[in-house]
C-alpha positions in Angstrom: 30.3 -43.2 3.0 32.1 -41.7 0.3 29.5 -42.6 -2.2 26.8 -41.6 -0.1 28.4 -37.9 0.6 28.5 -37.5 -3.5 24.7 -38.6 -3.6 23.8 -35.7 -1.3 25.6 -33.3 -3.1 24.4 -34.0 -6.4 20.9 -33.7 -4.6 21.6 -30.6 -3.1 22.8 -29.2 -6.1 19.8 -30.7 -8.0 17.8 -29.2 -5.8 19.4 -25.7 -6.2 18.9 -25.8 -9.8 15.5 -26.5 -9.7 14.9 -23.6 -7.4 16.8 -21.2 -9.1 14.8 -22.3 -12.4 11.8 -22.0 -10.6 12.5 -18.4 -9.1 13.7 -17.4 -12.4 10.1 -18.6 -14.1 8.4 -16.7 -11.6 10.0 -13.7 -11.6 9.6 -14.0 -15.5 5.9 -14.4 -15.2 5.4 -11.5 -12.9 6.8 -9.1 -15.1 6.2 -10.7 -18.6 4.7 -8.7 -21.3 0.9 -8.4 -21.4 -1.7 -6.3 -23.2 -2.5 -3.1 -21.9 -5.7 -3.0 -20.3 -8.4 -1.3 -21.7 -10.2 2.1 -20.7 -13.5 0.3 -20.4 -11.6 -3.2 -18.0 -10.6 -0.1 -15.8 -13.7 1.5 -15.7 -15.5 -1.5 -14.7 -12.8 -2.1 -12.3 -12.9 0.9 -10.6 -17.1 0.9 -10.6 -17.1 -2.5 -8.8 -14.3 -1.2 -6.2 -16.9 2.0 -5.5 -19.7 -1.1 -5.5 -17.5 -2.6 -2.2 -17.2 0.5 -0.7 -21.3 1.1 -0.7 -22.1 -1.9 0.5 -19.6 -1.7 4.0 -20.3 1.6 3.9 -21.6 1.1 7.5 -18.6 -0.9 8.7 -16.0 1.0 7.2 -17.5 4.1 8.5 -15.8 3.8 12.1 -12.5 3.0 10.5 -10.4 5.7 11.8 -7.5 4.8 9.8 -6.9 8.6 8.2 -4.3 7.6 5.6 -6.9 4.9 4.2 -9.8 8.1 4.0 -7.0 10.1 2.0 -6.7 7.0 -0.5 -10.7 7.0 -0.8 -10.8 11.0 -0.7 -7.8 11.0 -3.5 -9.8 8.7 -5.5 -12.9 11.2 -5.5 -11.3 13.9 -6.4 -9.5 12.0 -9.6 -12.9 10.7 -10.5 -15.6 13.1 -9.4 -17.1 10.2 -7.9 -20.0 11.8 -6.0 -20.8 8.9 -4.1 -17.0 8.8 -2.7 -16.9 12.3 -2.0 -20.0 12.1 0.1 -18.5 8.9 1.6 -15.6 11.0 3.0 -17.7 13.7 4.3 -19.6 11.2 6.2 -16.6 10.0 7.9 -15.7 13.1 8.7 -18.6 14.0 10.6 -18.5 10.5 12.6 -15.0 11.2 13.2 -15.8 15.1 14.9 -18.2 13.5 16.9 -16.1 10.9 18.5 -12.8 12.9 18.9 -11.0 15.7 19.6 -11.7 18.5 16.9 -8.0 19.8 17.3 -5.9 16.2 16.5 -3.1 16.7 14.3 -4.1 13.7 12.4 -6.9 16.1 10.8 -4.6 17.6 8.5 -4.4 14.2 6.5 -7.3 15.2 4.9 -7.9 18.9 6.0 -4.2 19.8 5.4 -5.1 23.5 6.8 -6.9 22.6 9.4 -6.1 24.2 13.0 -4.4 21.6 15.4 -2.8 21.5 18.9 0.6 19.5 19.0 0.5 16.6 21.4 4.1 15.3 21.3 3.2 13.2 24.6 0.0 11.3 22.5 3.1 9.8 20.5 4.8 7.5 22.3 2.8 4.2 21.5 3.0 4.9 17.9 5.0 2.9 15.4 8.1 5.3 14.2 6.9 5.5 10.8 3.4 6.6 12.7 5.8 9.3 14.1 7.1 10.6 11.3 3.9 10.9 9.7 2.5 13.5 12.6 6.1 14.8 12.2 5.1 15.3 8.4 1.8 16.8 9.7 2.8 19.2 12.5 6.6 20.0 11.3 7.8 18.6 14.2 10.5 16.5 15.2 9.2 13.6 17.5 11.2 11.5 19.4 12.4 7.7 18.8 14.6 5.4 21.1 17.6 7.0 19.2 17.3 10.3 18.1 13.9 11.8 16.4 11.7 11.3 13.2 14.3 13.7 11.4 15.9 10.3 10.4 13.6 9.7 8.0 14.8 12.3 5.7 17.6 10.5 5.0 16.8 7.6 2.2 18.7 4.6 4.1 15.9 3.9 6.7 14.6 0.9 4.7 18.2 0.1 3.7 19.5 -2.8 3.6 16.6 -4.2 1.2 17.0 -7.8 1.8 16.5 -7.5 5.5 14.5 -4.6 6.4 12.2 -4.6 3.5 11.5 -8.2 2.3 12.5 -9.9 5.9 11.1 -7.1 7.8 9.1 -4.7 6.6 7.8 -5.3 3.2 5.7 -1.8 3.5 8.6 0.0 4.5 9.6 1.8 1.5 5.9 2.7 0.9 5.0 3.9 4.4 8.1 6.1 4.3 7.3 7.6 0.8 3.5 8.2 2.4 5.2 10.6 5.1 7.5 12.3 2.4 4.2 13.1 0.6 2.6 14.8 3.8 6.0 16.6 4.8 6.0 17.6 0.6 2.2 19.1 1.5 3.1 20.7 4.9 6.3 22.7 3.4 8.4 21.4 6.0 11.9 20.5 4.4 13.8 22.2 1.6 12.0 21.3 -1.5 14.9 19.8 -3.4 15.9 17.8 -0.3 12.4 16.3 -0.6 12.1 15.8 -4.3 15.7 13.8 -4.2 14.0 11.5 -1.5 11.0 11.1 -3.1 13.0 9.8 -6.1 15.4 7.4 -4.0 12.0 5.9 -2.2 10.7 5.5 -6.0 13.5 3.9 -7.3 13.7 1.3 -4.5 9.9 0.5 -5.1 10.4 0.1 -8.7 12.9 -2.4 -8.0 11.1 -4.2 -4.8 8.5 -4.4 -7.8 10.3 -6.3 -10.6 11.3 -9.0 -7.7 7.2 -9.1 -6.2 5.9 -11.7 -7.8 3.4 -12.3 -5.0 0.1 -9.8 -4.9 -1.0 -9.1 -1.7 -0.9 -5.7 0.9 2.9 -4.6 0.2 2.3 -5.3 -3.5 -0.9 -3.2 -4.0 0.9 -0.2 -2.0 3.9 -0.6 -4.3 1.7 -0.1 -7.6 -0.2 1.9 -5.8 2.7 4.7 -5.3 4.4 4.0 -8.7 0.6 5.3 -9.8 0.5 8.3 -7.6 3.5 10.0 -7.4 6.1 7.6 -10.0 6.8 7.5 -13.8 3.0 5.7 -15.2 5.1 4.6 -17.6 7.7 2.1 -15.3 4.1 0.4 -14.1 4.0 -2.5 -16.2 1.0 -3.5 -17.7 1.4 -7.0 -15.7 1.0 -5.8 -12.4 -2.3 -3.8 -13.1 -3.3 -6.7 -14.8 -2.4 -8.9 -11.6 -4.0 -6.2 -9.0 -7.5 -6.4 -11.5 -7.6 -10.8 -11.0 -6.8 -9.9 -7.7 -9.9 -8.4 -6.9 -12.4 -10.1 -5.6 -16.3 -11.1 -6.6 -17.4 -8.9 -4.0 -15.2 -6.0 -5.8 -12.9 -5.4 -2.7 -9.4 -6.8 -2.4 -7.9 -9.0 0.3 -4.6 -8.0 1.8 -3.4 -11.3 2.5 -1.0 -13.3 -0.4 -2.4 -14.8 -2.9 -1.2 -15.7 -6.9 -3.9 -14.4 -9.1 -3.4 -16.7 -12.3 -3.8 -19.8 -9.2 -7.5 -21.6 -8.7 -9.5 -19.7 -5.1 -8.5 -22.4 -3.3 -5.1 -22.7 -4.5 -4.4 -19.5 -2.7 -2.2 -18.4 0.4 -4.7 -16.6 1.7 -7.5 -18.9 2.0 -5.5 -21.6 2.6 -4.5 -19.5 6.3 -8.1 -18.6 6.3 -8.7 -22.4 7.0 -5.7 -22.9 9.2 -7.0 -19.5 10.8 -10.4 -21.5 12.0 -8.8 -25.1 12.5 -5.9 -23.6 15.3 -7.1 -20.2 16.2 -4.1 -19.6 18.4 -1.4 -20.9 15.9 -2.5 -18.9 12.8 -3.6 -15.1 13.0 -6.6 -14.0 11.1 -6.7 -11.6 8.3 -7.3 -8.4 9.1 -10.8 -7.0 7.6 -10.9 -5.6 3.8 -10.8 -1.9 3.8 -6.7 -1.6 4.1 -6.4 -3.6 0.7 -10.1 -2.4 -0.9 -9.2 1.4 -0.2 -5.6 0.7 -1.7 -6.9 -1.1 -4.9 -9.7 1.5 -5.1 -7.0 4.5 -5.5 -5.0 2.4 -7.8 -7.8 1.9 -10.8 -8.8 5.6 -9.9 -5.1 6.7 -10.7 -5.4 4.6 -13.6 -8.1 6.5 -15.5 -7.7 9.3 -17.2 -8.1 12.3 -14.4 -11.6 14.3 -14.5 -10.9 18.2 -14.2 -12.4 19.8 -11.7 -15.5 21.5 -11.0 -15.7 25.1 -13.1 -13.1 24.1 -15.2 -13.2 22.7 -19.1 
């Protein structure tokens, strides 16, 4: 018995090792140095993400996801894609023809726009969903315990190792997304911001350098290091990574997936085939705009910005 008890724990241990090892590698190979990627890799990137979004123009044109229209609208403007631009304005016209004219959720896009404050249309909403038409309206709005205010504080995705990668893997980047609208509105102290801003960005930096897995979470995370970070803490590796990731049709998938792996290696397509086999065991993917108009910003941000109309 004795004997066999050692066995098990010289296994176990084995096993440990060979983990660790393993973890280490990976975590090496997900940050390792690479060559930078060129002007014209991003270019092309960015032209076949634009390709995606013409050809579901006319599915992605009833997505009323507002936040994903800023990403696409954000693109245009640090492009001068004309073609994006009008692809904005279009949804914007569907979107006045199906709802109220005076939603608060307007100001994503319109960020002067006239509203009327619905506190009551709130209640369904996920809280970081609150906080974001707290960001929009500059008010408060009510959770189980206490109101959205909580979220200017920096701890509401603290501790990491449960709330973010057991959790919520976007919750850093969901709450650094209603920092960015409360910046816009003026509705906190601007240094009280700006220190928030820079906690979220240091914690997504560092969820980063431990992600060695592309899929949604990942492409917001390089995506917000792009936008509103330091370019220079965004490893050439993980544009590299987001660029495999994108797929033949020039969209991205959302789901996880190890670009340097064979297609049908992947995580992804491997629940894909689960997804058909046991419908009610395994839930499907969810369509391709959310991850498309996510990588689309990300090789927009990564070019070099186009000045505006009227000026040099």
């Amino acid at each position: 018995m004795k004997k066999w008890g050692v066995r098990v724990a010289k296994a176990t241990m084995g096993l440990i090792v060979v983990l660790a090892g393993l973890m280490a590698l990976a975590l090496w190979h997900g940050n390792r140095d690479v060559a930078t990627l060129s002007l014209s890799e991003r270019q092309q990137s960015f032209q076949r993400a634009v390709g995606w979004m013409r050809a579901h123009e006319a599915q992605i044109i009833n997505e009323n996801n507002v936040a994903l229209w800023w990403f696409v609208q954000t693109a245009a403007e640090r492009t001068g894609d004309e073609y994006l631009h009008g692809l904005v304005l279009k949804y914007l016209a569907a979107s006045r023809a199906s709802d109220n004219s005076a939603n608060p959720w307007r100001r994503v896009l319109a960020p002067k726009a006239e509203v009327v404050l619905d506190i009551a249309s709130t209640r369904s909403l996920a809280p970081y969903h609150k906080f974001f038409y707290h960001a929009l309206t500059c008010v408060p709005v009510p959770l189980d315990d206490g109101d959205t205010s909580v979220y200017l504080q920096n701890d509401v995705c603290h501790p990491q190792p449960t709330e973010v990668w057991i959790k919520d893997p976007v919750c850093t980047t969901h709450h650094l997304v209603g920092v960015m609208l409360l910046q816009r509105a003026g509705c906190a102290r601007r240094e009280e911001v700006a220190a928030l801003e820079r906690d979220l960005l240091s914690d997504i930096h560092q969820q980063m350098q431990l992600d060695v897995v592309v899929k949604d979470a990942y492409l917001q995370r390089v995506m917000m290091l792009l936008w509103r970070g330091d370019r220079e803490q965004v490893k050439p590796v993980w544009l590299s990574r987001v660029v495999m990731a994108q797929q033949a049709d020039g969209g991205w998938i959302g789901g996880r997936q190890i670009p340097e792996w064979p297609h049908w290696a992947q995580p992804w397509v491997i629940r894909a085939q689960l997804t058909r086999l046991w419908p009610l065991g395994f839930e499907a993917l969810g369509g391709g705009f959310h991850a498309s108009a996510q990588g689309l910003l990300i090789m927009a941000l990564s070019l070099p910005p186009v000045p505006p109309k009227g000026q040099p």
